[in-house]
SEDRENKE-938923 format. One record per residue (C-alpha): residue number from 1; x, y, z. Coordinates in steps of 0.05 Angstrom, whole numbers, always signed. Layout:
<nodes>
  resi    east   north      up
   NUM       X       Y       Z
...
</nodes>
This chain:
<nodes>
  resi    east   north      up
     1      +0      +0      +0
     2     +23     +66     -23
     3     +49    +103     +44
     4     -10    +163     +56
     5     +52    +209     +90
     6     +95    +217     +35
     7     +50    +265      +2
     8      -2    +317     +25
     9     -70    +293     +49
    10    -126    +297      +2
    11    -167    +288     +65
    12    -209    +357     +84
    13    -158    +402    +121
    14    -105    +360     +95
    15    -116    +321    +167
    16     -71    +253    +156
    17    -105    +187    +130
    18    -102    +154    +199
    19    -144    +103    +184
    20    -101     +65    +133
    21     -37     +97    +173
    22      +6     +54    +209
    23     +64     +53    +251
    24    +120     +26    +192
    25     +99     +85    +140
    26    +123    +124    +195
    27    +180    +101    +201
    28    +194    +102    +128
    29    +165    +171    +119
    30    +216    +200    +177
    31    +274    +171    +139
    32    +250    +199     +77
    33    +236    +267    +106
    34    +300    +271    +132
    35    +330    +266     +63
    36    +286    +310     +23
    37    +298    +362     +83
    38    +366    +352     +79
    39    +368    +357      +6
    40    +328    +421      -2
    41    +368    +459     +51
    42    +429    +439      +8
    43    +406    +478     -48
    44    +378    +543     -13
    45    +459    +546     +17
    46    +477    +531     -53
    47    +434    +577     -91
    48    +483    +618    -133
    49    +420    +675    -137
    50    +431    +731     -91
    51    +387    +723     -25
    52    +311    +742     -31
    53    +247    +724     +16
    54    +224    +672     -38
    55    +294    +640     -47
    56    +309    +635     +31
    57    +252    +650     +81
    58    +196    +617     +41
    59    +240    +557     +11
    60    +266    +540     +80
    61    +188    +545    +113
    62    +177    +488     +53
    63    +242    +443     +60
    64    +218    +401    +107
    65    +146    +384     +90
    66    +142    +310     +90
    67    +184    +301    +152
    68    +137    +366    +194
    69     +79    +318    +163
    70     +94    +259    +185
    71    +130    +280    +256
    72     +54    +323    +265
    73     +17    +262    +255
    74     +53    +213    +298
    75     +64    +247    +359
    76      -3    +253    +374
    77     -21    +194    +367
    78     +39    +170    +408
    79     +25    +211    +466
    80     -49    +199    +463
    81     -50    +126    +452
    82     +31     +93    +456
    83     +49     +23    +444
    84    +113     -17    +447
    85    +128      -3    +375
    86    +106     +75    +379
    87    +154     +70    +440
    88    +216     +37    +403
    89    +199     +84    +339
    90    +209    +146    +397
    91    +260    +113    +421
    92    +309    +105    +361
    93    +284    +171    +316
    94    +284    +224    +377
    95    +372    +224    +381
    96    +365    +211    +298
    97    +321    +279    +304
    98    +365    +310    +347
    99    +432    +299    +305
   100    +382    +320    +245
   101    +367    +387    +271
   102    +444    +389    +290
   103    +468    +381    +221
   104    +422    +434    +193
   105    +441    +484    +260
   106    +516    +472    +244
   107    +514    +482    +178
   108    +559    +545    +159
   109    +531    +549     +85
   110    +452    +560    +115
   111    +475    +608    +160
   112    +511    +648    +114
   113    +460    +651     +67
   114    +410    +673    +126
   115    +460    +735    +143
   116    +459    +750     +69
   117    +391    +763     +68
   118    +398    +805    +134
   119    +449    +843    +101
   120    +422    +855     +29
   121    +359    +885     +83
   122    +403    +930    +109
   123    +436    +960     +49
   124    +350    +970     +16
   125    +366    +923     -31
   126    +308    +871      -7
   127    +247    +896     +29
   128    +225    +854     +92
   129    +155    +871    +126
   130    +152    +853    +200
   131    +135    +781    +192
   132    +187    +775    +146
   133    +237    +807    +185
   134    +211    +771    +248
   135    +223    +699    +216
   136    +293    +719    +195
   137    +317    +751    +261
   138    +296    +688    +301
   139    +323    +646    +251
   140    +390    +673    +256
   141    +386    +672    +327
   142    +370    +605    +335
   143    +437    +599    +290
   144    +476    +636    +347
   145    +449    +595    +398
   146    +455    +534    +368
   147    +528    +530    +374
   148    +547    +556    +298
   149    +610    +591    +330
   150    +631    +532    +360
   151    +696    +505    +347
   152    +699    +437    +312
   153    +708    +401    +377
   154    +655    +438    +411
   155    +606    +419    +365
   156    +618    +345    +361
   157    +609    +344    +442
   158    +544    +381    +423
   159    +521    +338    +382
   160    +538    +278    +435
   161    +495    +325    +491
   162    +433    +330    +444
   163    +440    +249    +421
   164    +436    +237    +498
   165    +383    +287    +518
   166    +336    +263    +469
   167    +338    +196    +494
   168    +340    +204    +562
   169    +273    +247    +556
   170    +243    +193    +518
   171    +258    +142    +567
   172    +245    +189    +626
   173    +168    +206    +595
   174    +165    +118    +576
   175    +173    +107    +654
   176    +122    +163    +673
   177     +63    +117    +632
   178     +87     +58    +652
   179    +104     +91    +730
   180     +35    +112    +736
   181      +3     +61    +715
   182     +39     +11    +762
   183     +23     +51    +823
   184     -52     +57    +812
   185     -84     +40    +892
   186    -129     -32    +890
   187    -184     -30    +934
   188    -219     -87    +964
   189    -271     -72   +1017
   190    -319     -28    +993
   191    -327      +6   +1059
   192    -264     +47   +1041
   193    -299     +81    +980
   194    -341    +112   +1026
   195    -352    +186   +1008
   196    -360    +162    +928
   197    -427    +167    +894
   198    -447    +104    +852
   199    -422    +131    +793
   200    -350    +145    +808
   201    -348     +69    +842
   202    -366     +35    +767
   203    -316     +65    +744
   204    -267     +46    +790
   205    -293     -24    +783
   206    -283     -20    +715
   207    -220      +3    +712
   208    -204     -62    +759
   209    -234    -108    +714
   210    -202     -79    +654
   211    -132    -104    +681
   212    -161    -173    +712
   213    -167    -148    +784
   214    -229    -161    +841
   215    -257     -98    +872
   216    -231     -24    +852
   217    -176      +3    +825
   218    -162     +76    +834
   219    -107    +104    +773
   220     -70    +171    +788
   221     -70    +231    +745
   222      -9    +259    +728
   223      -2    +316    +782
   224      +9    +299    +854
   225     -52    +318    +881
   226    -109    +270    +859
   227    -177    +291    +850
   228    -209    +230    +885
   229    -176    +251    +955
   230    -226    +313    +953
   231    -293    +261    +967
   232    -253    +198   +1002
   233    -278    +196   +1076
   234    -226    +131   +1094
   235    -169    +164   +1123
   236    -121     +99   +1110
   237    -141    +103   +1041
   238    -135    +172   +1029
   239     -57    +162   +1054
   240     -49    +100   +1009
   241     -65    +148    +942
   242     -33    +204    +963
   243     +35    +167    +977
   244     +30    +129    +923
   245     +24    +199    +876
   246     +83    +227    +909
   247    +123    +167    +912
   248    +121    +151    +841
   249    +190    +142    +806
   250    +222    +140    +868
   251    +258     +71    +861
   252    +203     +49    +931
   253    +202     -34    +939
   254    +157     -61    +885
   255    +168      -4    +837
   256    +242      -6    +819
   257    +239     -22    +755
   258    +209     +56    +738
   259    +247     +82    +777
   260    +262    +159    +742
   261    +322    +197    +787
   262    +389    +174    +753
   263    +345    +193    +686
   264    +328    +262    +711
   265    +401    +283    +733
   266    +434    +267    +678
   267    +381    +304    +638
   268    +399    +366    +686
   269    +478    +345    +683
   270    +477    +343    +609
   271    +435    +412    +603
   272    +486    +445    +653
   273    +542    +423    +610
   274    +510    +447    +544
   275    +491    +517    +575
   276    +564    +524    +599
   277    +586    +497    +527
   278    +551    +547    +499
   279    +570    +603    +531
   280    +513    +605    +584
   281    +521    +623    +657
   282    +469    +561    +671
   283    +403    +526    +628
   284    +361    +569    +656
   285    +397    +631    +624
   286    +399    +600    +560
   287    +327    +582    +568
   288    +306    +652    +595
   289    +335    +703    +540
   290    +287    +676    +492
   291    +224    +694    +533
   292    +187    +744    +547
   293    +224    +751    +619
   294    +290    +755    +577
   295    +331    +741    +647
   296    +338    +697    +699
   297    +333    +755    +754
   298    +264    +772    +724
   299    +243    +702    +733
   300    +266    +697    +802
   301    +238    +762    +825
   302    +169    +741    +818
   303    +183    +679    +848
   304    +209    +712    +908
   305    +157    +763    +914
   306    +100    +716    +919
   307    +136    +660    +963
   308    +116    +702   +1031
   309     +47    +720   +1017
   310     +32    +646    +993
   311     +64    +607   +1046
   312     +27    +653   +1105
   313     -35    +639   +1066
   314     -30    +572   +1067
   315     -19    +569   +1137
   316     -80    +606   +1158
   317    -114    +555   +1113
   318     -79    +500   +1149
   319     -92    +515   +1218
   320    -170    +521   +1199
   321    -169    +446   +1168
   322    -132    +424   +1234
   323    -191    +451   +1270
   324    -238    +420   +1213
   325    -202    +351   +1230
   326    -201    +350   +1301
   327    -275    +353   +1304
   328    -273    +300   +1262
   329    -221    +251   +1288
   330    -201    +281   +1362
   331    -122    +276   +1371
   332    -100    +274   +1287
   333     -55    +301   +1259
   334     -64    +342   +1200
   335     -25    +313   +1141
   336     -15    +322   +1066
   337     -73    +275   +1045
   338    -130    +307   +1092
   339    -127    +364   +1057
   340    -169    +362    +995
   341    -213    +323   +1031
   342    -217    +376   +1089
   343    -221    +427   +1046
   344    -274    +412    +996
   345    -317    +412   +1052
   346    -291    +472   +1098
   347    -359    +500   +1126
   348    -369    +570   +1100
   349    -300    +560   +1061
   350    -326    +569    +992
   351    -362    +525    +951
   352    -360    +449    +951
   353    -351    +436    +875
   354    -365    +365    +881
   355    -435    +377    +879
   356    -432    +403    +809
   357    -410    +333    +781
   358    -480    +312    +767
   359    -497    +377    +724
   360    -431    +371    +680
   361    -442    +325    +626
   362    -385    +324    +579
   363    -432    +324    +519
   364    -457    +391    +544
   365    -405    +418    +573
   366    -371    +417    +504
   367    -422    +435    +457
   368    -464    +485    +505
   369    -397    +508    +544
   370    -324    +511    +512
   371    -359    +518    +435
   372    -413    +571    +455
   373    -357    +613    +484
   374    -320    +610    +419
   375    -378    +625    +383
   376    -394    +681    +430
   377    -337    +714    +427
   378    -308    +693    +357
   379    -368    +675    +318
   380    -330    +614    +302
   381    -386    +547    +299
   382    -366    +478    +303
   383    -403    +424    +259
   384    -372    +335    +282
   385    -352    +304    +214
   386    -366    +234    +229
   387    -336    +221    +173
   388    -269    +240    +184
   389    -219    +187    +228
   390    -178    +212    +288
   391    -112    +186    +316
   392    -154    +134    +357
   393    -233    +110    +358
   394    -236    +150    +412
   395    -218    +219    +376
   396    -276    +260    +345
   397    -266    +314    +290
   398    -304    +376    +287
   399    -308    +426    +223
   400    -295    +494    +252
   401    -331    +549    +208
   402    -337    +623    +207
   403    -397    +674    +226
   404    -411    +671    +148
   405    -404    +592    +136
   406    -336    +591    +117
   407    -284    +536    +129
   408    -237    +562    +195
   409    -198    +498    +210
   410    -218    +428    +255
   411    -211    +409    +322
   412    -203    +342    +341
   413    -236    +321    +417
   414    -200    +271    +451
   415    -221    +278    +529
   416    -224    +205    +562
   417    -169    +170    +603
   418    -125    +113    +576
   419     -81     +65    +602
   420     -41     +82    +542
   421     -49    +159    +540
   422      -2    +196    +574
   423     -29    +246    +631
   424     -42    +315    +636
   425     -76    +347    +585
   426     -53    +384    +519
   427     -64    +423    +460
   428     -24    +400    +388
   429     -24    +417    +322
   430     -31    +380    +264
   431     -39    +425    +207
   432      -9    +493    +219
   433     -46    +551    +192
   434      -3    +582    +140
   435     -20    +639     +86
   436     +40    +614     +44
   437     +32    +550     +39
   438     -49    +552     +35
   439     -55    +510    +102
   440    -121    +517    +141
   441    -109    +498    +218
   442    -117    +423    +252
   443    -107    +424    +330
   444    -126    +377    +373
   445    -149    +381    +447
   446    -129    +316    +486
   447    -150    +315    +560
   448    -156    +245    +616
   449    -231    +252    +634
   450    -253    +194    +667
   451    -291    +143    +612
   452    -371    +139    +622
   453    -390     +70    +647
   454    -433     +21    +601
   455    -493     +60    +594
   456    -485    +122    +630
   457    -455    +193    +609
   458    -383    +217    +629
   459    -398    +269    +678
   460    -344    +315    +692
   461    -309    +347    +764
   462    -297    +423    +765
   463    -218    +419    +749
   464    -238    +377    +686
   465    -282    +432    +661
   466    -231    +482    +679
   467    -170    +435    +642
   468    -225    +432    +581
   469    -233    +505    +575
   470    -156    +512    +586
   471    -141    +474    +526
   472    -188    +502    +488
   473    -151    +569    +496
   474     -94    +544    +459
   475    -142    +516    +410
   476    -169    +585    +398
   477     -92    +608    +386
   478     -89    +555    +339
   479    -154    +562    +302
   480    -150    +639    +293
   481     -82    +642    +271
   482     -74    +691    +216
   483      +1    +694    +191
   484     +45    +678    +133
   485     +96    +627    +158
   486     +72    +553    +185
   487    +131    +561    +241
   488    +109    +624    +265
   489     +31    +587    +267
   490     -20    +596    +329
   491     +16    +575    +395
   492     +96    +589    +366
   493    +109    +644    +419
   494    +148    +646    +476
   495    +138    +587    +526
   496    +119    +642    +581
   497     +63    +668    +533
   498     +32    +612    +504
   499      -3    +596    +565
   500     -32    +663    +569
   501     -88    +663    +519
   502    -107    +591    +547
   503    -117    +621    +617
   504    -153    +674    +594
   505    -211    +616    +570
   506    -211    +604    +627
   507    -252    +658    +646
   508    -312    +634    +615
   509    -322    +571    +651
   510    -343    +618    +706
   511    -390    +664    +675
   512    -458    +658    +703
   513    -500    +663    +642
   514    -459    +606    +610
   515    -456    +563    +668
   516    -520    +564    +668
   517    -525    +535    +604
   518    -488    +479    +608
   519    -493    +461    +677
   520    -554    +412    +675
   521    -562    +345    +715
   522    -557    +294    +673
   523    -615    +260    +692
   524    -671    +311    +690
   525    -641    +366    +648
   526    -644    +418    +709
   527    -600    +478    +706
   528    -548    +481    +770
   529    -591    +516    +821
   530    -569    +592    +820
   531    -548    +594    +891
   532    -501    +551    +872
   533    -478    +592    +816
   534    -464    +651    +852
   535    -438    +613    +910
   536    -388    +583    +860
   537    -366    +652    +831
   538    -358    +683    +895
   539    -321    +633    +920
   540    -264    +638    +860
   541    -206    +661    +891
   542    -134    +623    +883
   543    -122    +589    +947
   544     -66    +583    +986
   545     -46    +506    +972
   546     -56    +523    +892
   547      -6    +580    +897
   548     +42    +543    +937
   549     +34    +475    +897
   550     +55    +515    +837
   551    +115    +559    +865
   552    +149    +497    +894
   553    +142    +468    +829
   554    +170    +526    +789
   555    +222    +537    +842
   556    +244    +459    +837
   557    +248    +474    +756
   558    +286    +533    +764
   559    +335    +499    +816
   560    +359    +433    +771
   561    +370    +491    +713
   562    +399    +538    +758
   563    +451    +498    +797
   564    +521    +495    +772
   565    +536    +427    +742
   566    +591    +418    +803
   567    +534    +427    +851
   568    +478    +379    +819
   569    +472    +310    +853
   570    +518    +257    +819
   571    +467    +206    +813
   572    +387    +188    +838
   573    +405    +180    +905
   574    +417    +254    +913
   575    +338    +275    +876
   576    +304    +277    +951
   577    +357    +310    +986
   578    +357    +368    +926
   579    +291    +382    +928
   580    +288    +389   +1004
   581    +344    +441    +994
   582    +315    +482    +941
   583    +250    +488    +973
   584    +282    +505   +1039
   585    +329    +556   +1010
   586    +264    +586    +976
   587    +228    +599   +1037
   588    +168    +546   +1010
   589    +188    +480   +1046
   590    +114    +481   +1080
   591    +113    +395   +1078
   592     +37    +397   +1079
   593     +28    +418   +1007
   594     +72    +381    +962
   595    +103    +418    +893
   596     +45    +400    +839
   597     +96    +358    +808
   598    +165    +323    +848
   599    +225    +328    +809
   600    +206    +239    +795
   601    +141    +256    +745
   602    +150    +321    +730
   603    +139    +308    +659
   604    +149    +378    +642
   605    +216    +398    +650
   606    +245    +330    +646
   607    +213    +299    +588
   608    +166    +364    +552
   609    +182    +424    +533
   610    +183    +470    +594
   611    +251    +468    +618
   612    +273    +518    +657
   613    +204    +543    +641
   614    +147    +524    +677
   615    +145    +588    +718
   616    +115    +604    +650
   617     +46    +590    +685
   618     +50    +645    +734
   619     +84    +704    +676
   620     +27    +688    +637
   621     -18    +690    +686
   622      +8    +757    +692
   623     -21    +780    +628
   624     -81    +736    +640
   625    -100    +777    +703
   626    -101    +843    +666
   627    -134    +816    +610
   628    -193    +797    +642
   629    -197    +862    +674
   630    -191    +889    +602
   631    -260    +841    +591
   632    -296    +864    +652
   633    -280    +932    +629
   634    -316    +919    +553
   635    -381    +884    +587
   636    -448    +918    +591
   637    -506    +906    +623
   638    -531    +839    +593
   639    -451    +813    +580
   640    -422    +841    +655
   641    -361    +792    +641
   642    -347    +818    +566
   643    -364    +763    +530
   644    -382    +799    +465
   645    -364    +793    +396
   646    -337    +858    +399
   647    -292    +846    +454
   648    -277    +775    +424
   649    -257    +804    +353
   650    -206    +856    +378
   651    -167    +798    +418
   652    -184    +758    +361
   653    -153    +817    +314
   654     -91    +839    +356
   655     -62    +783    +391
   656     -92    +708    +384
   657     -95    +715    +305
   658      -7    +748    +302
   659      +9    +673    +327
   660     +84    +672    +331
   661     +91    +731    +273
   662    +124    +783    +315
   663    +153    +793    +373
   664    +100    +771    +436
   665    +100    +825    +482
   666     +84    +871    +430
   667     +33    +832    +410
   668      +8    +850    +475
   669     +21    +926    +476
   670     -22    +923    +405
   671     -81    +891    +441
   672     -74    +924    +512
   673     -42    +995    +492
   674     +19    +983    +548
   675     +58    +927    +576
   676     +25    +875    +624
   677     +11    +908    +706
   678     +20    +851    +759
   679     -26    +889    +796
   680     -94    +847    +780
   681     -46    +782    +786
   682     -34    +800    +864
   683    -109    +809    +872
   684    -129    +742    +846
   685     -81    +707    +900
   686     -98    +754    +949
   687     -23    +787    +960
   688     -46    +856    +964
   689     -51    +903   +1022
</nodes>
């Protein structure tokens, strides 16, 4: 059969043939988009033409368009749905890859004939307009910090560091399934679900029976704290799941064998080496001149300045739950896994979201939620093409159109958990919106919502409505891309703004009129009483443990890319003892909330992209805060929040539809007038006055 990823798609949106895809025409179509790349780069350095746009910017943005094909098609799927030969395929390519991007990074002749083009700019002989200019300018920095200066003996040790780091990340993120997986809790009295509705116990049965086991079987998520601990009223279990979240690739008896610490220092080893290799006080320098912090002292400045605030906070909130406990069970101790539970139902604390479960039917919150925001705001409408295959049965594609029927892009809807699906949930793109190349946008929006059982809907918690709508957000930057250049696409922006616009969708989970929509039981259609709306909304303000889970896990990132490599633990027997250290240093040891992530699964920095980056949650949220204050600001009488189309098509206009095209934070100052205020930031976590 003729492979369907050596040429484009004649599928609608050019999404990939995946149902007559399999996993050996990827491997075929890697190798042979490594050589056309290869082979097309070789002739734009060769080109004896003097430099233009067409002949350089737009021939490189095609060079490698079987290889960006294929590589956009199969990690998806991997991540959503791996097996052993999607894991050896990842295994052998990603150091293959790696040396691949090296030879094209190190090549003199492509760099020259980049700075060429800068210079026949400068001397009027070839105009650039900004997005022109943009692409250039970052593609000759990513030349300078790619090591093209290097000596030749520098570069072969770089290319050894980028072999390695590529596949010790995909054999740190292999363990993490596997690691998970293994230390899922198995329940065998029933009297220890107590606290769980009927629903939420079938699926814990089923998720026993689906690996051969009696009784219940509780699976973690990917973040340490898991959201069953909020309704479990057995203590002893409540400790079993919790330990066994923050235990994970920890090397403990029975679980060697994913054990994830030697893995993770030598990823921070090698990275310290490269940083130093390339000229780089530490990776987190190297990491931070490229965002939209630009220094390391920026990053740690905010870190520092909300450390105090969020630690007393958390206290206050502590000594309440002690209270909250010791009527409960006279003489305990409050630890680390009473606290969800104790807090979820903190008399006069807030709201208990668990009660909303039974109104938030996936179905609805979907079409009657996320999509009627979008169309709100964006006029955008979505239309399921049944017709159309996704990555796995599971996937469902939706036609996105315009307000006046036009085709915008698709989305494709993966939301239910999967022994085989990585955790977490994330945004990718398929297709990259591209004026140049013609391209309308593909994303996809995978999340681990727990499966309906046989006969009953999947209904939903409040942090999986919340992770939908996140998502979503970098959907929307995907969708409403408007730019010339597929690499510059949607969500190619800084990592500490490209989890801005997905915060701000955030927003709209929470906006009465909406909720109200698609909040309905799903047994008798009744809208979520409206006392429990506004209890809801009142009660949204960042708590203490949230803040502080975060920080210590952006202060643990920041501290394995900050540390000189002399300093950095030799092997995994030093991982614990590091952490303790960096949190204590920080001023955020506070044991009772744990970092969102331990150094063990913190899939992030250690086998993603964030790297010395994942205080990018917090800088966006920066510009998150005082854009929804922008929103409040455009609302009226029947739209109080600002969910209009007019408020929608100038964010639309000046900042979701730029992508990647210019620089970010003037993408910002185009929407907002100025440069992001922290101000509104400090009010949501209540650190002001």
């Amino acid at each position: 059969m003729t492979n369907p990823l050596l040429s484009p798609s004649t599928l609608p949106f050019s999404l990939p043939d995946y149902a007559n895809l399999t996993d050996a025409h990827v491997r075929e179509a890697v190798e042979v988009g490594m050589a056309e790349q290869l082979e097309a780069l070789r002739a734009l350095a060769e080109d004896p033409e003097p430099a233009t746009v067409e002949n350089v910017l737009h021939a490189w943005e095609t060079s490698g368009a079987t290889l960006d094909r294929t590589l956009s098609a199969f990690w998806v799927a991997k991540s959503a749905d791996t097996n052993d030969e999607r894991d050896a395929i990842m295994a052998e390519f990603a150091p293959r890859l790696a040396a691949h991007t090296d030879t094209i990074m190190l090549d003199q002749g492509l760099y020259a004939r980049l700075t060429q083009l800068g210079d026949r700019a400068d001397a009027g002989e070839v105009d650039l307009d900004e997005q022109d200019e943009f692409v250039l300018t970052e593609r000759l920095r990513a030349y300078e910090r790619g090591g093209i200066t290097l000596d030749a003996p520098g570069q072969t040790r770089l290319r050894e560091l980028n072999g390695e780091l590529a596949t010790l990340s995909t054999e740190f993120d292999r363990l993490l399934v596997t690691g998970r997986a293994a230390a899922a809790v198995h329940v065998t009295d029933e009297a220890e679900l107590a606290g769980l509705d009927q629903d939420a116990r079938a699926g814990l049965r089923e998720a026993a029976e689906a690996r051969g086991l009696d009784g219940w079987l509780v699976t973690l998520t990917n973040t340490t704290g898991q959201p069953i601990l909020d309704g479990l009223e057995h203590r002893r279990l409540r400790e079993r799941v919790f330990r066994a979240s923050v235990e994970r690739g920890l090397g403990r008896e029975g679980h060697e064998a994913h054990d994830t610490r030697d893995i993770l220092v030598r990823i921070a080893r090698l990275r310290a080496e490269r940083a130093t290799l390339l000229g780089y006080e530490h990776h987190a320098s190297y990491v931070h001149q490229v965002g939209c912090a630009q220094t390391t002292d920026a990053v740690n400045d905010l870190l520092g300045r909300l450390a105090p605030g969020a630690v007393e906070i958390a206290q206050r909130e502590a000594d309440a739950l002690a209270e909250q406990l010791h009527t409960l069970e006279p003489g305990a101790t409050l630890e680390g896994w009473d606290w969800q539970f104790l807090a979820a139902r903190s008399a006069g604390e807030g709201f208990d979201t668990g009660q909303l479960t039974p109104y938030l039917e996936f179905e609805r919150v979907l079409n009657d939620g996320v999509f009627a925001a979008a169309t709100a705001l964006y006029g955008i409408t979505f239309h399921e093409r049944e017709d159309l295959v996704g990555y796995t049965e599971a996937a469902r594609v939706f036609e996105v159109r315009e307000a006046d029927g036009s085709q915008l892009g698709a989305v494709v809807i993966d939301p239910y958990t999967r022994p085989t699906k990585k955790g977490g949930a994330w945004m990718t793109s398929i297709v990259d919106q591209s004026h140049l190349l013609g391209d309308l946008p593909v994303v996809t929006n995978t999340c681990n919502v727990p499966p309906p059982s046989a006969g009953q809907p999947s209904l939903m918690t409040w942090t999986n409505v919340i992770t939908l709508f996140h998502e979503f957000g970098h959907d929307l930057h995907g969708l409403l891309s408007d730019v010339r250049y597929p690499s510059r696409s949607g969500t190619s922006v800084p990592r500490d703004f490209v989890e801005f616009p997905s915060q701000v969708n955030e927003i709209w989970a929470w906006e009465p009129a909406l909720l109200r929509r698609y909040a309905r039981h799903h047994e008798t259609g009744e809208p979520v009483p409206q006392e429990w709306v506004d209890q809801l909304v009142d009660s949204r303000t960042e708590t203490g443990y949230h803040t502080i889970e975060l920080l210590k896990a952006m202060i643990l990132d920041q501290a394995w890319h900050q540390t000189p490599l002399a300093e950095l633990p030799e092997d995994g027997s030093g991982v614990e003892a590091f952490e303790q250290a960096a949190l204590e240093q920080a001023g955020v040891a506070f044991p009772l909330v744990p970092p969102r992530y331990r150094s063990a699964y913190f899939h992030h920095i250690f086998g993603g992209g964030y790297a010395a980056g994942y205080y990018s949650y917090l800088w966006s949220e920066v510009m998150d805060a005082d854009t929804v204050r922008w929103f409040r600001e455009q609302g009226d009488a029947d739209h109080p929040g600002g969910m209009t189309r007019a408020a929608g098509d100038v964010f639309r206009r000046e900042l979701l539809g730029r992508g990647g095209s210019i620089e970010a934070l003037e993408t910002y100052r185009r929407f907002r007038g100025r440069d992001p205020e922290v101000g509104p930031l400090l009010e949501r976590l209540g650190l002001t006055g």
